[in-house]
N, C-alpha and C positions, 0 to 999 in steps of 0.2 A: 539489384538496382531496378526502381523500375524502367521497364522497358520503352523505349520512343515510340510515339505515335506514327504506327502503319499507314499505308495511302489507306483513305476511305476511312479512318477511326475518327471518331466523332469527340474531341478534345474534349468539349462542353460539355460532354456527357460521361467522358474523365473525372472530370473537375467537379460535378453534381455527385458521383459515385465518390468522390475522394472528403468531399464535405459531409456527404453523408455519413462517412464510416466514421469521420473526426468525432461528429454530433455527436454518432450511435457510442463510441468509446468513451464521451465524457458523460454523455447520461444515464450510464449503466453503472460506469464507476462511482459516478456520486451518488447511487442509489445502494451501494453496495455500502460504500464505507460510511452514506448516513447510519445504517443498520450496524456499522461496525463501532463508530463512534458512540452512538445512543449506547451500547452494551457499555462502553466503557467508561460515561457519564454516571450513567447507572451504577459501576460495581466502585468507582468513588463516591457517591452520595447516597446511595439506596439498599444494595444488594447485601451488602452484608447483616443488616439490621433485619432485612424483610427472609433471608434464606437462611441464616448462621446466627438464629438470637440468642441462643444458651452460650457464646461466647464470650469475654470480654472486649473492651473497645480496640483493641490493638487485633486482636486473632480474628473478632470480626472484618478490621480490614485486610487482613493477610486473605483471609478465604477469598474474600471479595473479590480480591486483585489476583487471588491461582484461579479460580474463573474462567477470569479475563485472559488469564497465559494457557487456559487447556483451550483456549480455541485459538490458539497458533500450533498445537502438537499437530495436529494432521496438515497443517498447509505444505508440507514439502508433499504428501500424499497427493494432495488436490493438485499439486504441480504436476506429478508424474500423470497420474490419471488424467485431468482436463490437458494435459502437456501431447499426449499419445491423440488425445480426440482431435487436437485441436493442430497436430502435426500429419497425419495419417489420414483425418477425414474429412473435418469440418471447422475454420477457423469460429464460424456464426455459432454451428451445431453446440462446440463448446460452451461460447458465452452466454447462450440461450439456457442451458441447463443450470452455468452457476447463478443466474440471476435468479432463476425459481429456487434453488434451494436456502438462497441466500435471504431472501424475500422471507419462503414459509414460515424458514427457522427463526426468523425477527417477529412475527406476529407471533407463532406458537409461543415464546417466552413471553408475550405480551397476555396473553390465555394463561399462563401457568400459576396453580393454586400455591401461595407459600407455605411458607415452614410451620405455620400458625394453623394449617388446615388440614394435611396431609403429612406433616413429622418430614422423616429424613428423604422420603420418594423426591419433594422438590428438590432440594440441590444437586440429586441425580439425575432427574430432568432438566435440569436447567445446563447438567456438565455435555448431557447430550445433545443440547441443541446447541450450545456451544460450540463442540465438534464439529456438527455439521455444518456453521457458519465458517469453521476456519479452512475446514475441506473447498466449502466455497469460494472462500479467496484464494487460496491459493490456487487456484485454476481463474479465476478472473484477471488481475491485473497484468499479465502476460497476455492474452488474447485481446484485452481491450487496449494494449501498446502496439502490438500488431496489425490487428484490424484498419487503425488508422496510419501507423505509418506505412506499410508496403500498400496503403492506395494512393499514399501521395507522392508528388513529384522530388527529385531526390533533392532540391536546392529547399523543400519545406518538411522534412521529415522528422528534423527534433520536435519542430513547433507543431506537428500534424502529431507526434509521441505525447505532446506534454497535457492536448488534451486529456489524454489518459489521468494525469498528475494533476491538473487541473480540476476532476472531479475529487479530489481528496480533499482540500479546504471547504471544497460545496458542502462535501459532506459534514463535514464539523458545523459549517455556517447554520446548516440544517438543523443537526441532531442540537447546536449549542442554542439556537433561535427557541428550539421546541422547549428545553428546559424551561428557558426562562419565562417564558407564558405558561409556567405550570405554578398553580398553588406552593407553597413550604409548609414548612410544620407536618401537622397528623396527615392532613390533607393528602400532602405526596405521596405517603407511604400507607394512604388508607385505599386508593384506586387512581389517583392521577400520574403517577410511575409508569403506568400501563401506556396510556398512550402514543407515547413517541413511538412503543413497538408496534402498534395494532396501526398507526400510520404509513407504517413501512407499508402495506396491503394495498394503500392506493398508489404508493410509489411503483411498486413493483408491474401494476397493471400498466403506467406510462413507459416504463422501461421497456416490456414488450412488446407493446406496440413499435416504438422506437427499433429495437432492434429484429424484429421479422421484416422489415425492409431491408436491412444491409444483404450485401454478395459478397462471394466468396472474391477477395482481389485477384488481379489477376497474376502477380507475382508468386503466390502460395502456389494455385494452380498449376502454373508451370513449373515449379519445383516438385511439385507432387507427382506430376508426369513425369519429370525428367527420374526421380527415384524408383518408381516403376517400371522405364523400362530398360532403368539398370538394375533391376530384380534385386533393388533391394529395399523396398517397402515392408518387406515380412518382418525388419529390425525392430526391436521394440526402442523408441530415441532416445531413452534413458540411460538405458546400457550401453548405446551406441554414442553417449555422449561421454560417460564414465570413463568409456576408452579410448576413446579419440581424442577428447580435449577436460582431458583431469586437470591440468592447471590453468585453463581458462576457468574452471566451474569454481575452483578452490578462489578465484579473484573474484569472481561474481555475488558468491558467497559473502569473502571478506567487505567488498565497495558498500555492499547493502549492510553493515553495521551499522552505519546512520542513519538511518533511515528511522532508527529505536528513537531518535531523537523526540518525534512527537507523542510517544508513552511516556518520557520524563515530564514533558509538559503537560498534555492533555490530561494524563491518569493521575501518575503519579503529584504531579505538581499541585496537581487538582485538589487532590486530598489532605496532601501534607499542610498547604498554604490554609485550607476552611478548618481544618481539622485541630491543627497545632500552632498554625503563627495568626491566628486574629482575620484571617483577611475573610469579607463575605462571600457566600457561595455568590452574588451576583456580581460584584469587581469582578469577581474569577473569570466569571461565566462572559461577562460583557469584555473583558481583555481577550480572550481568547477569540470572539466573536470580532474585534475590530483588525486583531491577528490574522483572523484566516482569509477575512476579506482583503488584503495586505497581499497575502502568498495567492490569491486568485489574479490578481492585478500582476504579482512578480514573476508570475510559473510564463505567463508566456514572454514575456519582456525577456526573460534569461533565455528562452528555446529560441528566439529571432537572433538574438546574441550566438550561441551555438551554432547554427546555421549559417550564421558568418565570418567565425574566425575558426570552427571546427569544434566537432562537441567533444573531444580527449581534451583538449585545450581549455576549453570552458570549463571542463566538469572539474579540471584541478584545480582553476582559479575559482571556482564555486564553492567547493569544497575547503579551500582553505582558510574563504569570510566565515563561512559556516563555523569552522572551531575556535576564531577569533572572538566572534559575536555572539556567540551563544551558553557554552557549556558554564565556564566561571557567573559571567554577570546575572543568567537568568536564575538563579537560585539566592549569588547575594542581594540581589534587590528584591528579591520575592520576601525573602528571611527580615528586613526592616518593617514589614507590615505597612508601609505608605501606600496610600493608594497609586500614586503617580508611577511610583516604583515599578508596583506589580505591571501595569499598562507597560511602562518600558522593558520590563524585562520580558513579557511575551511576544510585545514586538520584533525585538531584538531577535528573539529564535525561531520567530515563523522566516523574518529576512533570512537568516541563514540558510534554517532549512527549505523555503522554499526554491531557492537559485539549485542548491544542491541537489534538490528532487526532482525540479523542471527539468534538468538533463539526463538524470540517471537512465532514464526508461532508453534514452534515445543514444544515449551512448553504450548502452548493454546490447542494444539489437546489434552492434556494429562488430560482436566481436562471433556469430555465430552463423553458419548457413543455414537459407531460408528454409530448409527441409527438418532444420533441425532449433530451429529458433525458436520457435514457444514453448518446449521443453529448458532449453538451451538458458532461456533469460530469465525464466519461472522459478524453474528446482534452484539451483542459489540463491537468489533473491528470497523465495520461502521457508529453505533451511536457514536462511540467515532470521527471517522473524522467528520461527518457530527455538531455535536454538535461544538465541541473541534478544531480540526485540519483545520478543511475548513474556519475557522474567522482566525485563526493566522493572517495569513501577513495582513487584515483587521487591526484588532486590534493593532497588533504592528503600524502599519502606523500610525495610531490615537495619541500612545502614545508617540513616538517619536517625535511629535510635525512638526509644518512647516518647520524648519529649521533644523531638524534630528538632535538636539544635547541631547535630554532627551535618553539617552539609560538605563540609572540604572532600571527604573520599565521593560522594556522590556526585560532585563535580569533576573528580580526575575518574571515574567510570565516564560518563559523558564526553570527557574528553578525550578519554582514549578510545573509544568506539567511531568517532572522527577521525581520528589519525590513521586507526587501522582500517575505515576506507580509503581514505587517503594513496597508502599503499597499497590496496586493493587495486583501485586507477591504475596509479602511476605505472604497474606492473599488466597490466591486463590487455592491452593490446601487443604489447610485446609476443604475450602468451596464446593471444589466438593466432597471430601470423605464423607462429611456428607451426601450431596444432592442424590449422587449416591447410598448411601447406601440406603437411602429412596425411590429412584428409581425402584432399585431392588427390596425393600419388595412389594412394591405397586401394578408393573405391572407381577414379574416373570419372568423379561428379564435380562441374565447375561451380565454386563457392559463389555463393548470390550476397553480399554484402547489402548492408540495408541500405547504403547511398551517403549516409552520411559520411565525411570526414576524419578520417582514423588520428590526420594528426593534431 
């Protein structure tokens, strides 16, 4: 929790250092997952045709979309790694480095010669810079959840978290704005593809700026002392979380299987809907765009909600419009090809998903000690994309069939990927009280809870 203000502490200067970190975590984030988004616009309308030609239309998109899923294989990695820097040394140091690799690795695919010029080297270059973008998230969104909530006050820390959540529709608004100011036809796939990535380069130079102002909070800090001079800093937090609180991680894990939710939509939906049911890439593209503006507007409306009846509370009542509103109807109204349809059906899943997302960040901080908490909220949350979320639009494609008329088993996947966050929740603070309490006897370090509301 953070700590009250000392005689002589300069509140106002609290309060400037706690807005700042909010800013520095939504502008980092939305620069991330513009980069993240753009790749996976791309590998539904571009990537297959320009990296994988000798295929036909179906295998072209399968490659297109494993792509797209090898750059969630290293994010549990990029957990552990940015998890240890960013536990051990440097909350900032961390965010600073996945921003630049996240940046690079978006302009260099924007640089990359295709299949057409160079044979099979591109789609091995493109698997590795893939890579290094998912290595990159996975070490981002954890440190940019943290950043801003242990500098804010503990009565505003969902809503100080959701900034974090908040830069993910940016990011779509973004990357889904850039499409549609792009040429179609030969045009796109002759040079104008390129530039949503090679814009990422000016993005990236804003985000540093942005972030080489932030500090280290001050709640990290004195966590980091307090582990030190109980001489046990030498832990690596990963294995010290494995063992300590294995069934917290296994809930953290499962809560974030929703989370896959905007790869049904974004990716997958993307393709299926322009590809096999009639609809235009731009309805697509403009539904998703009036979507995400939707979930920027709802992500904090839901975190002021969490902050006032308790984010466990919230996050089940959040979670449970989520599987109402989303999984069934956003596929049968997509499958009609009406325009009207599509609008409502995207609508529909950003509401969902956005309530559900706006508190997740902020009710994961609350199940972990702050010495161990950006490892703690990161590795589940990434082995859940990496396992879980980065197959979606894979999977879906497969079961939808050639002719994208199988949608019922695609929608009880989406819907059971809900549910069993769901359960995730419901069971997860149970399982840190216990874990934590066993924490405490063990090492003698008092648990720093993030402030929010357990119940």
């Amino acid at each position: 929790m953070t700590p009250p203000p000392q005689p002589g502490t300069n509140t106002d200067e609290q309060s400037v250092k706690a807005r700042r970190a909010a800013w520095g975590a939504f502008a980092g984030t939305a620069i991330e997952w513009y980069d993240f988004y753009v790749y996976g616009t791309a590998a539904a309308l571009v990537i297959g045709r320009l990296f994988f030609p000798d295929a036909d239309p179906l295998a072209q998109t399968l490659s297109a979309l494993a792509t797209f899923a090898i750059g969630f294989v290293l994010r549990p990695v990029g957990a552990v790694l940015f998890g240890y820097i960013g536990d051990r040394v440097s909350r900032k140091t961390s965010l600073l480095i996945t921003l630049v690799m996240m940046g690079g690795a978006t302009v260099a695919i924007g640089c990359l010669p295709t299949y057409e010029s160079i044979g099979v080297a591109a789609p091995i270059m493109l698997l590795v810079l893939r890579m290094i973008q998912g290595l990159s998230v996975g070490g981002e969104w954890g440190g940019a959840v943290l950043i801003a909530s242990e500098a804010a006050p503990a009565h505003r820390k969902v809503l100080a978290a959701s900034m974090a959540q908040v830069g993910a529709p940016v990011g779509s608004i973004l990357s889904t704005g850039v499409f549609l100011l792009l040429p179609s036809g030969d045009a796109l796939f002759d040079f104008w593809w390129r530039v949503p990535f090679l814009l990422s380069g000016t993005l990236l130079v804003v985000g540093l700026v942005i972030r080489i102002k932030l500090e280290e909070n001050e709640e990290f800090v004195a966590a980091r002392e307090r582990k030190e001079a109980a001489a046990e800093s030498s832990k690596v937090p990963v294995l010290e979380l494995l063992r300590r609180f294995p069934l917290t991680n296994i809930c953290v894990f499962v809560a974030s299987f929703a989370v896959s939710g905007v790869y049904f939509r974004n990716v997958f939906a993307l393709n299926w809907a322009t590809e096999t049911q009639g609809v235009a890439r731009d309805v697509f593209l403009n539904a998703l765009l009036i979507g995400a503006l939707i979930q920027v507007i709802a992500t904090p409306l839901a975190a002021i909600a969490a902050d006032r009846i308790g984010v466990r509370r919230a996050q089940i009542i959040f979670t449970v419009v989520y599987l109402v509103v989303a999984p069934i109807p956003m596929l049968a109204l997509i499958s009609t090809g009406n325009t009207g349809s599509v609008y409502l059906a995207i609508v529909l899943s950003y509401i969902g998903h956005a309530v559900y997302y706006a508190t997740l960040s902020g009710f994961l901080t609350t199940l972990f000690p702050t010495e161990l908490r950006y490892t703690g909220i990161s590795f589940g949350y990434q082995l859940s994309g990496s396992l879980v979320s980065g197959f979606v639009p894979l999977v879906a494609a497969a079961l939808v069939g050639v002719d994208g008329t199988r949608i019922l088993p695609v929608q009880l996947l989406y819907g059971a990927l809900i549910a069993f966050s769901l359960i995730g929740i419901l069971l997860g603070t149970a399982m840190s009280r216990r874990e934590t309490a066993a924490y405490e006897a063990a090492t003698g370090l008092p648990s720093t809870p993030a402030g929010a509301d357990r119940g």
